[in-house]
C-alpha positions as CSV (number, residue, x, y, z in Angstrom):
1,X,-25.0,-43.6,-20.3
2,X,-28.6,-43.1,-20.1
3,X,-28.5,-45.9,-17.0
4,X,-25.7,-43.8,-15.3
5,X,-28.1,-40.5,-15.4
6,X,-30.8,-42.3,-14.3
7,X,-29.1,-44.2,-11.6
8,X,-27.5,-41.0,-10.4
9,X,-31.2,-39.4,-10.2
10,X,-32.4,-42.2,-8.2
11,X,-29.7,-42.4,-5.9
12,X,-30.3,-38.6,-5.4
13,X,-33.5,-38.7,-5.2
14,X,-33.5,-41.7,-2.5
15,X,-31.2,-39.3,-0.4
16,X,-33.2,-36.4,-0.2
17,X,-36.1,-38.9,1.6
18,X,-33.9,-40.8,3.9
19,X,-32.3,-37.5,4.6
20,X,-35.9,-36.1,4.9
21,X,-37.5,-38.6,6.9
22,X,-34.7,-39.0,9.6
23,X,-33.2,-36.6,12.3
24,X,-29.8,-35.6,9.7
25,X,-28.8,-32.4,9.4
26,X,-29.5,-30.6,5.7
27,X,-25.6,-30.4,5.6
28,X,-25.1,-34.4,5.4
29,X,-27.5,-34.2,1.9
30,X,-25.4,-32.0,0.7
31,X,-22.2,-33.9,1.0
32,X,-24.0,-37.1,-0.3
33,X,-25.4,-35.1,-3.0
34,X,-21.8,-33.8,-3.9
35,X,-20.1,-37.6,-3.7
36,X,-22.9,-39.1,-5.7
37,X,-22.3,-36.2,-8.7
38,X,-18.8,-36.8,-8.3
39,X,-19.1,-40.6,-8.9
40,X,-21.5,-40.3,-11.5
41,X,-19.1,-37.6,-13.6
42,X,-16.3,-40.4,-13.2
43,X,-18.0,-43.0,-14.7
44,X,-19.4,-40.9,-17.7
45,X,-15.5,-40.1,-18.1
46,X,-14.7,-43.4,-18.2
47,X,-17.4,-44.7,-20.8
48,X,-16.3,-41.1,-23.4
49,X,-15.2,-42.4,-26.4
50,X,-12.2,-41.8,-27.3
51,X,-13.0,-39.8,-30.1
52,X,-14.5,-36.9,-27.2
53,X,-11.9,-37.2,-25.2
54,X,-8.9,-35.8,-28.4
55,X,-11.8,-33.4,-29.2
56,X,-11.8,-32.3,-25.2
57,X,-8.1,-31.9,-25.3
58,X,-8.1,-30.8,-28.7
59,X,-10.3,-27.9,-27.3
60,X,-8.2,-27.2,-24.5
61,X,-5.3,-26.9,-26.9
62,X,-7.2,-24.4,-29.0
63,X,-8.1,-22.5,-25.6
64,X,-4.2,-22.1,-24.6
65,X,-3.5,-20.6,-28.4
66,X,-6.0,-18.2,-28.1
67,X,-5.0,-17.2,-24.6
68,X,-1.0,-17.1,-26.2
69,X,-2.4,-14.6,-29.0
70,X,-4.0,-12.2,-26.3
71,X,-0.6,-11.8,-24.3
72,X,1.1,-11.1,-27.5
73,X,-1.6,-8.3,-28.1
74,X,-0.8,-7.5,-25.5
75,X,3.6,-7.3,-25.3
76,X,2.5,-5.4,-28.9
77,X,0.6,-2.7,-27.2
78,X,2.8,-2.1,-24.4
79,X,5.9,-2.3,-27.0
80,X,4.2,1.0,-28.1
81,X,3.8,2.3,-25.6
82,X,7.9,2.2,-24.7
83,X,8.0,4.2,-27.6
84,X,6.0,7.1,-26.7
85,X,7.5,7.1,-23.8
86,X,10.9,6.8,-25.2
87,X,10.2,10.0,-27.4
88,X,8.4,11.9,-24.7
89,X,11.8,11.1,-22.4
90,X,13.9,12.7,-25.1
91,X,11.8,15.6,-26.0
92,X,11.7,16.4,-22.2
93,X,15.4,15.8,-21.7
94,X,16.0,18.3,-24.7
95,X,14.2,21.0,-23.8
96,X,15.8,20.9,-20.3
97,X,19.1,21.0,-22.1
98,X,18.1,23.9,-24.7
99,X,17.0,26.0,-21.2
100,X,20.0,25.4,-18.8
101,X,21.8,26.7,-21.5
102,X,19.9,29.9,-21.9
103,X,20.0,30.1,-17.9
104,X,23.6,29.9,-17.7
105,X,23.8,33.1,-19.5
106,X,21.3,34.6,-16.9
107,X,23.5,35.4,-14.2
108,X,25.6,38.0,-16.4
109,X,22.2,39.6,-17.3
110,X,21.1,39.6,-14.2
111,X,24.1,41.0,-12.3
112,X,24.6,43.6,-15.1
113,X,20.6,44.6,-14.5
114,X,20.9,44.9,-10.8
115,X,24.0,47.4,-11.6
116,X,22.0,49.7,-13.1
117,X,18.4,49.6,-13.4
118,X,17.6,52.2,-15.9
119,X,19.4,50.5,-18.6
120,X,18.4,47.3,-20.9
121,X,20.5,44.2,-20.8
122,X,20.8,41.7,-23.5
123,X,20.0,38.1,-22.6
124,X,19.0,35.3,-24.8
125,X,19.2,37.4,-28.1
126,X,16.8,40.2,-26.8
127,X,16.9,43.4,-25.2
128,X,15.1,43.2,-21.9
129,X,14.2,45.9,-19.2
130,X,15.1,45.0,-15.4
131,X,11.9,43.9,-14.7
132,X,11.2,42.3,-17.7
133,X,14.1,40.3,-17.2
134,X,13.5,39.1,-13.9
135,X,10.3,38.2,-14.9
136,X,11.3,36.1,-18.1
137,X,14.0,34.3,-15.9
138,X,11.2,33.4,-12.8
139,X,9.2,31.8,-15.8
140,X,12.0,30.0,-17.2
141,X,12.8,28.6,-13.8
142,X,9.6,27.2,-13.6
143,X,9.8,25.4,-17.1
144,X,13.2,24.3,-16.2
145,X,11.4,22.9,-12.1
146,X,8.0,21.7,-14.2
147,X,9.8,19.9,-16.7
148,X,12.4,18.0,-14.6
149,X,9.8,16.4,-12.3
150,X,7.7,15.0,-15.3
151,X,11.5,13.6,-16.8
152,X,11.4,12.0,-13.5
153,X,8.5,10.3,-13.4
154,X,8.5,9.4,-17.4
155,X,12.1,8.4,-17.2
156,X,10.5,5.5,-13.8
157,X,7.6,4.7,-15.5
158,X,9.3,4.0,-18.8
159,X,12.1,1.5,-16.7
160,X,9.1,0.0,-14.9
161,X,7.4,-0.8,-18.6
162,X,10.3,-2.1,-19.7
163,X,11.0,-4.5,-17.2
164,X,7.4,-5.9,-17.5
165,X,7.6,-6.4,-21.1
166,X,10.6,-7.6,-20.9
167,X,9.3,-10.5,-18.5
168,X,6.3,-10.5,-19.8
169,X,8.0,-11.6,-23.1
170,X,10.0,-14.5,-21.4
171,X,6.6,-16.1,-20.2
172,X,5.2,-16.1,-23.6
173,X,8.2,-17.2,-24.9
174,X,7.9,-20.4,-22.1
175,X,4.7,-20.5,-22.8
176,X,4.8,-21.2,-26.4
177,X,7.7,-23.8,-25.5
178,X,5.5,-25.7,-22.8
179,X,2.0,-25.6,-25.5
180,X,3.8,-26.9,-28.5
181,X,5.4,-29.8,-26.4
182,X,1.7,-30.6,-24.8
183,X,0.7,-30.8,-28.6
184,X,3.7,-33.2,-29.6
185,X,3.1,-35.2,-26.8
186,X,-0.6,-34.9,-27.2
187,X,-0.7,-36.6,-31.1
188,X,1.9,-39.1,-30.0
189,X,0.2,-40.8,-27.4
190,X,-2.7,-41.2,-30.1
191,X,0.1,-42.8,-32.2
192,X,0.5,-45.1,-29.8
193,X,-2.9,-45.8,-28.6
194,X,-3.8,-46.6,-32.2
195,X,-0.4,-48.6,-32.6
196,X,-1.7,-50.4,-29.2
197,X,-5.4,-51.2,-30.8
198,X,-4.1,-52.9,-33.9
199,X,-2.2,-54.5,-31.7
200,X,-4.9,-55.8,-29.7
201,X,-6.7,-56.7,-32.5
202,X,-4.2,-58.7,-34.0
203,X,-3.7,-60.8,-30.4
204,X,-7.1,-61.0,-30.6
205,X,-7.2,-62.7,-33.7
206,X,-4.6,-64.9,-32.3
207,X,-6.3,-65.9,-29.5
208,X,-9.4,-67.0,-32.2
209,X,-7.3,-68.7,-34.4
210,X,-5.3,-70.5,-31.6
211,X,-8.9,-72.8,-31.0
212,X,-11.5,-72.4,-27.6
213,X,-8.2,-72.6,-25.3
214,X,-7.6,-76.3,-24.5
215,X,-4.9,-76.7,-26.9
216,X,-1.6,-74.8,-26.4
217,X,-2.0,-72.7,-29.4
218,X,-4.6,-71.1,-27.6
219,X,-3.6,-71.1,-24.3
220,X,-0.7,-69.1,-25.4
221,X,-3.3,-66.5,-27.3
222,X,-5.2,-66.0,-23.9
223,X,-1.5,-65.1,-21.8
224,X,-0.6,-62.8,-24.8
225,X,-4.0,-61.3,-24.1
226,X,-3.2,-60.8,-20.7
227,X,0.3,-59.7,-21.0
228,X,-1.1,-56.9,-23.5
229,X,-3.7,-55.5,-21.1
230,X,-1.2,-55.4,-18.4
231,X,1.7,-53.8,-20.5
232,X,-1.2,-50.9,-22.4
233,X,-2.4,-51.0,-18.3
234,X,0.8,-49.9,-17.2
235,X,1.5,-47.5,-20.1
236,X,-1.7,-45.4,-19.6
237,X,-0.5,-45.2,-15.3
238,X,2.9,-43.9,-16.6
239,X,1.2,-41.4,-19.4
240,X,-1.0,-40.3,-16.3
241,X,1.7,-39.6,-14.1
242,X,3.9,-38.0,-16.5
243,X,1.0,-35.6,-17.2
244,X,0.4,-34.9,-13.9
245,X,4.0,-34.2,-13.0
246,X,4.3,-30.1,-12.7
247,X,6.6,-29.6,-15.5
248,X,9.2,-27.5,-13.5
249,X,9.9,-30.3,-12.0
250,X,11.2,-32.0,-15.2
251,X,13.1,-28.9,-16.5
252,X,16.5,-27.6,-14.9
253,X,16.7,-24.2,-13.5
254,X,17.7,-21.3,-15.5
255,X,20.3,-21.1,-12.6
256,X,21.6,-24.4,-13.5
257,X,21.6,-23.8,-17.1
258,X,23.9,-20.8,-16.6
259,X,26.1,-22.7,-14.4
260,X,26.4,-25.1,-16.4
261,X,27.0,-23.3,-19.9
262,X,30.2,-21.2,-18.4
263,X,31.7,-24.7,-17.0
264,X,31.3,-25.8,-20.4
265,X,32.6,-22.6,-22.1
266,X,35.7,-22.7,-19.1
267,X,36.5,-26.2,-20.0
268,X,36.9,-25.1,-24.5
269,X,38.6,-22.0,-22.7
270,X,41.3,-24.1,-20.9
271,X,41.9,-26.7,-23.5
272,X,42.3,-24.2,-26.3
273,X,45.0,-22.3,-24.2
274,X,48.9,-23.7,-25.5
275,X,50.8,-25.9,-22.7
276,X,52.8,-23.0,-20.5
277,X,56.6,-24.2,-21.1
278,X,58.4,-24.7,-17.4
């Protein structure tokens, strides 16, 4: 590793004089210097153990957990949220109830007041002078006005909440799904890169057994040898492209899913139904 570093250096380092010394433009160092760090963090990849590279993935595991937790701090808080907004909905929503019922009684009062102004009317329980009563009913118009525009916008931002928690808890939920595949997939390809090791070991010691390859014995040994590389070859180009495949592309639709659940459910449906007699 230490040659890699020091490789890389001097390759760098040879750049920035040729770059220096000719008629280049600053640009074309930068784009050497960028293809020779590239290269050099490719090969240190490929000479990890693999003990760093679980621990790397094992990290990145831990990362996505974490990350997991925080949105479901997060669904919690704005769970509570609904709830506050539920109760502030239905205290609202009484209170403008409790008044339009006191206000349907106004009219009488007020027609009865504007008969004769010298006299008190009863409204509400209470004796009230004209004015007075005019007064109390202006006021109680404005509660009724006042309260009905903040129903309104409680009652929208409470459907708004709701339907972002409400997807907010499917993509956790998908979430969950997708990290605890990545970690069953994750400790069974280490299965089977151990089961391929011993494997390779014990063709190995085969192919030492089988003599220094002139006899058939060991001939054999050396195209088992082969034929192991190739097949763990292969295996490791499949694992790759499996794990870079976007894994929508794997899954069915949700569309599809409900498609195909209500043929399924049509088809008990039909066969349960008796024979209709001609």
């Amino acid at each position: 590793m230490k040659r890699i570093v020091l490789g890389a250096g001097s390759v760098a380092g040879g750049l920035i004089l040729v770059v220096a010394l000719s008629s280049r433009p600053l640009a074309d160092l930068f784009g050497y210097a960028r293809a020779t760090a590239d290269t050099t963090v490719s090969e240190l990849e490929t000479s990890l153990p693999d003990a760093v590279r679980d621990q790397k993935v094992q990290n990145q595991l831990e990362d996505a957990r974490g990350e997991l937790i925080d949105r479901r701090v997060s669904l919690s808080l704005a769970t509570g949220q609904i709830r506050d907004l539920q109760q502030e909905v239905s205290r609202l929503q009484a209170a403008i109830e409790r008044r339009q019922t006191i206000l349907a009684d106004a009219w009488p009062a007020m027609e009865a007041a504007a008969g004769d102004r010298s006299k008190p009317v009863e409204f509400a329980g209470s004796s009230w002078q004209p004015d007075e009563l005019g007064a109390e009913v202006d006021r109680l118009l404005s509660e009724q006005d006042r309260d009905e525009v903040q129903l309104k916008v409680r009652a929208e931002a409470l459907a708004r909440l709701e339907h972002s928690v409400q997807e907010s808890q499917s993509a956790v939920t998908d979430m969950d799904t997708r990290l605890q595949q990545v970690q069953t997939d994750f400790e069974l390809l280490k299965m089977r890169r151990e089961q391929a090791q011993s494997e390779s070991d014990l063709l190995d010691l085969l192919a030492t057994a089988g003599g220094s390859g002139d006899s058939t014995t060991g001939r054999l040994a050396n195209d088992l040898t082969e034929l192991e590389q190739q097949v763990r070859e292969r295996e490791a180009r499949n694992s790759a492209r499996r794990e870079s495949a976007p894994l929508s592309e794997s899954r069915p639709s949700r569309l599809s899913q409900s498609y195909e659940r209500l043929e399924r459910l049509k088809k008990l449906h039909e066969q349960r139904q008796p024979a209709v007699q001609p």
